[in-house]
N, C-alpha and C positions, 0 to 999 in steps of 0.2 A: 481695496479695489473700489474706485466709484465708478459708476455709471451712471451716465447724465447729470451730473452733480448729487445724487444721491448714495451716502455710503453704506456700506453694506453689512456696517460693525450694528449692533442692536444699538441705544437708544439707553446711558446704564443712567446719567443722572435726572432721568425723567422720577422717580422717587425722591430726589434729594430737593426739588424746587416743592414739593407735594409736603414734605417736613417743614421745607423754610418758609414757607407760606403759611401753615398753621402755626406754629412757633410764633410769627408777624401775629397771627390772631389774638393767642394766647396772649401774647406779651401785651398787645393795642386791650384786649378785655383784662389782664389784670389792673392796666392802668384805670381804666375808666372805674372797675369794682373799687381801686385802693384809694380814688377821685371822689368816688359818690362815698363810704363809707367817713373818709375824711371830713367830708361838704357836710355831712349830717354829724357827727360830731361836734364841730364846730359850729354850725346853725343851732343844734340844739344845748350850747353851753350860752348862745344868744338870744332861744327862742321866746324870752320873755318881752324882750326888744322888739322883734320880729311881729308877736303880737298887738302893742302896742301903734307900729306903724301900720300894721294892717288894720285898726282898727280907727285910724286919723276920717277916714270916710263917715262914718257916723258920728265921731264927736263932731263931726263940720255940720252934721245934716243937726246938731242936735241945738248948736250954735246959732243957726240961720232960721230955723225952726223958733226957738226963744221958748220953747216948752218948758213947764217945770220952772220957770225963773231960771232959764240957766242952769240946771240943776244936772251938767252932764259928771258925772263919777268917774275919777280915774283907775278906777278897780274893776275889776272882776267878781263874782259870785258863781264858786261852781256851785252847782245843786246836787251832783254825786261823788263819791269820795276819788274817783280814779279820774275825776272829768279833766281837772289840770293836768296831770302827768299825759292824757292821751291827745288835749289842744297842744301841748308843747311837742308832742313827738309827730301829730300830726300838721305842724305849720314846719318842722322842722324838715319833716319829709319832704313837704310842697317846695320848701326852698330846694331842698338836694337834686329834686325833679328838675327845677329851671336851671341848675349846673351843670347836670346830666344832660339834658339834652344839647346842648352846645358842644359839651366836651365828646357826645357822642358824635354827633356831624362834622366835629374837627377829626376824631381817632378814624373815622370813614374816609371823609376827605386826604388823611394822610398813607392811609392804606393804597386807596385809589393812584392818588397822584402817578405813582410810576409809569402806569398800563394806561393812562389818559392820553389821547392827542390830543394836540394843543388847542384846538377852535373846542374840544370837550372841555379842558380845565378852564377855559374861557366863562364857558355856559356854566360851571358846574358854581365857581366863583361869585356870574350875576346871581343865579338863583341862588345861592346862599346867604348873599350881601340881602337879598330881597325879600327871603324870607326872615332874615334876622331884624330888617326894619319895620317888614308888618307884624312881627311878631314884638318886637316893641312898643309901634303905636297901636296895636292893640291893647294893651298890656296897661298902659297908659291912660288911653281913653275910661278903657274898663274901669282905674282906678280913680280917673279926677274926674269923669263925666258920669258915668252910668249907675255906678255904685254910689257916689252919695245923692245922687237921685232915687235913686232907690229905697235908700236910708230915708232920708224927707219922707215920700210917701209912705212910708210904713209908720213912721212916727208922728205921722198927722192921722192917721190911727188907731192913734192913742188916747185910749179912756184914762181917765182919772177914776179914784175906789171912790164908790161912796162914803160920804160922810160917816154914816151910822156905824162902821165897820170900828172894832176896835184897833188902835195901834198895838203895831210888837212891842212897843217898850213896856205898854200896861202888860198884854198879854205876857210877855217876861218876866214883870214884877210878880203879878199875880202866881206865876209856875213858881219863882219862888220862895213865894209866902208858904203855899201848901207844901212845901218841900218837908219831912220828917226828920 
């Protein structure tokens, strides 16, 4: 029996939209966990890569600079035993992060979609378009302007050892002369 267009039966799959909505969670956050776990795997089977372009900024400053005769290194020196295994796990992370957040504002935006009216997905669209290109040319700037500027001035810096200081190669001869 309605009355006034309201019926008078209870209300029973109001539970069942309340499941299928968290299920859409569940399922939208397993992707992004089995996305970002993926992303870091992978980054870190390439993190040596990874490091090495991340570190193009200071060979440039190191380039333009002419310190040292040129004398920029294409290696690394860790100073602690676990320090590599933790730069590889932690540039691999930083990559996983820039993955994650995209794939997390798409698994949003695709959640959303449904329950959006249209001048909303509109809006929702530009500020995403616009945050994803200031997020770029930030991203950008940071690495081809700021950072090997940065790099330069630190590097200009730089002391040379004094003369009188002995070399490691004597000092190494020397440890193993008195070796027993």
């Amino acid at each position: 029996m309605k009355k006034h267009g309201i019926s008078s039966k209870p209300f029973k799959k109001q539970g069942n939209y309340q499941v299928r909505y968290g299920r859409e969670i569940k399922m939208r956050f397993f992707y992004i966990l089995f996305s970002c776990f993926l992303s870091f795997i992978i980054s870190l089977e390439f993190s040596e890569q990874f490091i090495y372009f991340l570190s193009f900024p200071l060979k440039q400053a190191y380039e333009w600079n002419g310190s040292s005769s040129g004398s920029y290194q294409a290696h690394f020196i860790f100073t602690e035993l676990t320090e590599a295994f933790f730069t590889r796990i932690q540039v691999s992370l930083f990559i996983t992060f820039y993955c994650f957040l995209f794939l997390f504002l798409y698994q949003v935006w695709l959640y959303l979609k449904p329950g959006l009216f249209d001048f909303e997905k509109r809006n929702f669209c530009l500020w995403s378009l616009l945050f994803f290109a200031l997020f770029l040319l930030s991203n950008f700037s940071l690495f081809y302007v700021i950072l090997p500027m940065a790099c330069k001035f630190f590097i200009s810096l730089e002391t040379g050892a004094p003369s009188s200081l002995m070399d490691l190669t004597e000092l190494d001869v020397d440890l193993k002369e008195n070796d027993i």
